[in-house]
N, C-alpha and C positions, 0 to 999 in steps of 0.2 A: 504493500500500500504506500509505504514510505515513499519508493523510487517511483513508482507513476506518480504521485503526486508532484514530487521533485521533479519530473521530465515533462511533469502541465507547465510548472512553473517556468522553469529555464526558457519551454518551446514559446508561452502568451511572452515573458521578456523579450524574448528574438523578434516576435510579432510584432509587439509596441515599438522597438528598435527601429524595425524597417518601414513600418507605418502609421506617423507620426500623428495625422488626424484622423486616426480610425476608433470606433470602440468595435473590442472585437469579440468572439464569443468560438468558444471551441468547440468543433465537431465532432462529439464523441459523445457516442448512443449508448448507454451504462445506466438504465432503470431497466424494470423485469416486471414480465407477469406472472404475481406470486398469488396461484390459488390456495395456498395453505392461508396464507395470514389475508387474502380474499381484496387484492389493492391493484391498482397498475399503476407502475412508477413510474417518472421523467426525469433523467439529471443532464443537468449542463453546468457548465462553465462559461466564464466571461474574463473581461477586464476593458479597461480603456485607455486611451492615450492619455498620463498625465498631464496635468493645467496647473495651475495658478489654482484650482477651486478644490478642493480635496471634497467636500462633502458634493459637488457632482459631477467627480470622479468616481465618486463610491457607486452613487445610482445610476449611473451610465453602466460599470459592471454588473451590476446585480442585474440589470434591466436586460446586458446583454447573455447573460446566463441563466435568464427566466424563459427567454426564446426560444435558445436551444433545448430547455426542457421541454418547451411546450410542443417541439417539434417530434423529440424522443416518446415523449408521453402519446402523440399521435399516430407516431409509429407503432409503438408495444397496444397499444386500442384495439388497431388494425388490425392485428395478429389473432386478436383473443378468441376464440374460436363460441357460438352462440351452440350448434350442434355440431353435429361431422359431416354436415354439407354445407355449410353457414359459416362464413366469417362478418365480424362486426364490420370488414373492409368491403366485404360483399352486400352486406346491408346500406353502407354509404352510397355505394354506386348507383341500388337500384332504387334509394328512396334520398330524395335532397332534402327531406325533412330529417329525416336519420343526421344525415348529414351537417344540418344544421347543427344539429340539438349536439352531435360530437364536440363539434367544434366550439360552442357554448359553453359547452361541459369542462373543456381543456382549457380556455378562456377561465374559467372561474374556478381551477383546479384549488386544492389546497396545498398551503405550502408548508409541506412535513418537515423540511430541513432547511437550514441557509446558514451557509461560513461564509466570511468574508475576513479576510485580512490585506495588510500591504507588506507588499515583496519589494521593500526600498519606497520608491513614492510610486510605484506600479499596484494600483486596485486590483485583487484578486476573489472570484466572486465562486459561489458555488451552490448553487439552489436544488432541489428535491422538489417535485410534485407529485401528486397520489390523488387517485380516481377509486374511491372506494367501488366494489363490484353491488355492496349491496348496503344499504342503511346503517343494517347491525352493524358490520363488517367496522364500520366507523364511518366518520362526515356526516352528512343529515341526508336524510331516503329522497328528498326533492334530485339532490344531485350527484346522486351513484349511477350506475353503468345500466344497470336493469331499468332504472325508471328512464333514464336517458333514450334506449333505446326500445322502449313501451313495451315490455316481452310479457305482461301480465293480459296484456288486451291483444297481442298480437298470437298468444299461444295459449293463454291460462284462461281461455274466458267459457268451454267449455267441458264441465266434469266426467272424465273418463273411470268408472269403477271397474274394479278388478273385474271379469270375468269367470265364471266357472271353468274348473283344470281338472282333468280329468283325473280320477283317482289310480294309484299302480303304477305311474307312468315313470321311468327310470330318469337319473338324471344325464343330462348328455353329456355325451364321452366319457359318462362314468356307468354303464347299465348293469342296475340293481343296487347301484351305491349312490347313497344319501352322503351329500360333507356333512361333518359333525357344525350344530347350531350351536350356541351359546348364549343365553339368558336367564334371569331367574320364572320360573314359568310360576312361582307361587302369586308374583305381582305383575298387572298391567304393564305390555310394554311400552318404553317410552320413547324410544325413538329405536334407527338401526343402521348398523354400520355395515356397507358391502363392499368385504375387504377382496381383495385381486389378489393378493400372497405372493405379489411381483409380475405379475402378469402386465403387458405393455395394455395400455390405456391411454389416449390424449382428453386430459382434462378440457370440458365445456361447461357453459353455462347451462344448460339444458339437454342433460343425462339421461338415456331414457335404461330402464331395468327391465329382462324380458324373461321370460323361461320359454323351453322347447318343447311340444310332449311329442310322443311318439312317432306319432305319425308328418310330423316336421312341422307342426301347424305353430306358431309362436305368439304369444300371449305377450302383452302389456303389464307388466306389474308394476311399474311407477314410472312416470314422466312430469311435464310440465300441467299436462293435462286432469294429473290428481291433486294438486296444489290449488287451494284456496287464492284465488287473482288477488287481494289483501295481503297476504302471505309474501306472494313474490315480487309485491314490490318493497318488503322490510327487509324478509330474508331469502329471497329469491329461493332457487329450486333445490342446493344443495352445499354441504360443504366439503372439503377436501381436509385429507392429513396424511402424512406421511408413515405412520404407524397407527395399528388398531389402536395400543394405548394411548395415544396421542386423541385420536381419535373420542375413545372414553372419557376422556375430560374435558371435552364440548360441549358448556353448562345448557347448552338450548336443547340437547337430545337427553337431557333428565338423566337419570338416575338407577333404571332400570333396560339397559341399552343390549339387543337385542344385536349379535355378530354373524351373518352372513356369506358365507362363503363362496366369493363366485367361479363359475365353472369354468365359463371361459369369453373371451371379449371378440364378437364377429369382425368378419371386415368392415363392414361400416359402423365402427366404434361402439355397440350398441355391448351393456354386459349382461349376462344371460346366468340366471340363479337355476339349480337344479328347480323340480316342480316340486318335492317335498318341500324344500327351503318356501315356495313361494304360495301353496298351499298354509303353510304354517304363517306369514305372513300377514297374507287375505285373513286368516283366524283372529290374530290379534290386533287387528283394525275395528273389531267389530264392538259391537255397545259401548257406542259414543268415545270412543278411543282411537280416532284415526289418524292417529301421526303422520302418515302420511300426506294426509288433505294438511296438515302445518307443516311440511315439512323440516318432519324431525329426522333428514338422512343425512349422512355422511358415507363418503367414498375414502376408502383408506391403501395407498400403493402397498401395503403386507398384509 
């Protein structure tokens, strides 16, 4: 960290050196889209040509390492994937309202970090911006990523209930084996985590959970479509963790947390629970206990 820092510095000195009425801002794209802690970042850097005025020297840096954030932070948007035919970059192109409302959104980002120091009379600036994904997530629900991009009206607005699964039916690619479940079955469950146990998966916003039976016919067990439209625009569809324990102490999925084990994740991104696991599921949704209309899920990479 030390030496990249030191080689920003040295390279904005060279800059200010060679161009003397510039304020310059550096091009290096260093935020992330972090679905564990549920944000997308933008960092940049700046500086300006020193003046006679230090205090706007200062704000010419800062101003020019707010840009390049907000360029970074547009870029990492872009990326974010809504399902696994859908990017949020895909959604800008074919809607200029989408479009807007992004660029609004980056516009009025929050500013999670800012250093600024002087390297001699040279302003050295360094800003952090973050786009929370959803309300809880952090920032306020008006200007998170879910409401930005309407996904409660544009996918949540009609209730999909589990369907009947036919009883007997093995799980796939495991036939006549059930994965072992994990919960306490004496209390209501409260939420449920479907761990992958390293199995590749590209994280989205809008996850859908499927089983297979027999006959290759594939059933729905949780999408956008089982989520309360209220729901996902506070805590949108789902959370991520990189461990199941991790996972377990995600205060919104309670207390009695229900571990999942998935089979296996299709080509088109989709993860598919045996039908015991989602038979037993469908069970514990029932008499006024449907965690998943709140979505109480979590997706866990172990």
């Amino acid at each position: 960290m030390m030496k990249k820092r030191g080689f920003f510095c040295f390279t904005v000195f060279i800059l200010v050196m060679l161009c003397p009425f510039m304020t310059i801002a550096q091009e290096e794209m260093t935020g992330e889209v972090n679905w564990v802690g549920g944000y997308v970042s933008g960092i940049g850097y700046g500086t300006a040509t020193p003046s006679k005025n230090k205090v706007i020297d200062k704000l010419k840096a800062i101003r020019a390492a707010k840009v390049v954030a907000q360029r970074d932070l547009l870029e990492n948007i872009k990326g974010v994937r809504i399902s696994s035919q859908t990017t949020v970059e895909n959604m800008m192109l074919k809607e200029d309202i989408i479009k807007t409302r992004v660029d609004g959104t980056i516009k009025g980002a929050q500013v999670f970090k800012q250093h600024f120091e002087w390297q001699g009379n040279v302003p050295l600036a360094m800003v952090e911006l973050r786009v929370y994904m959803t309300g809880s997530a952090g920032g306020t629900t008006s200007k998170s990523l879910v409401n930005t991009l309407d996904l409660d009206r544009k996918y949540g607005t009609s209730y999909y209930p589990i369907p009947p699964i036919p009883q007997g039916t093995p799980s796939p690619g495991k036939p006549g084996v059930s994965p072992p479940i994990s919960y306490d079955s004496s209390k209501p469950v409260t939420g449920v985590v479907f761990s992958l146990a390293g199995q590749p998966f590209e994280r989205v916003l809008l996850p859908a959970i499927r089983t297979e039976t027999k006959s290759k016919r594939k059933i729905t067990i949780y999408s956008v479509k089982s989520v309360d439209p209220k729901i996902i625009r506070t805590y949108g569809v789902v959370r991520y963790a990189d461990t199941v324990e991790a996972a377990r102490k995600i205060t919104y999925l309670g207390d009695n947390i229900m571990v999942v084990p998935v089979v296996y994740v299709s080509n088109d991104n989709s993860i598919f629970i045996g039908t015991d696991a989602a038979r037993l599921v469908k069970e514990t949704i029932r008499f006024d206990n449907d965690y998943l209309q709140q979505a109480k899920v979590a997706i866990s990479s172990e």
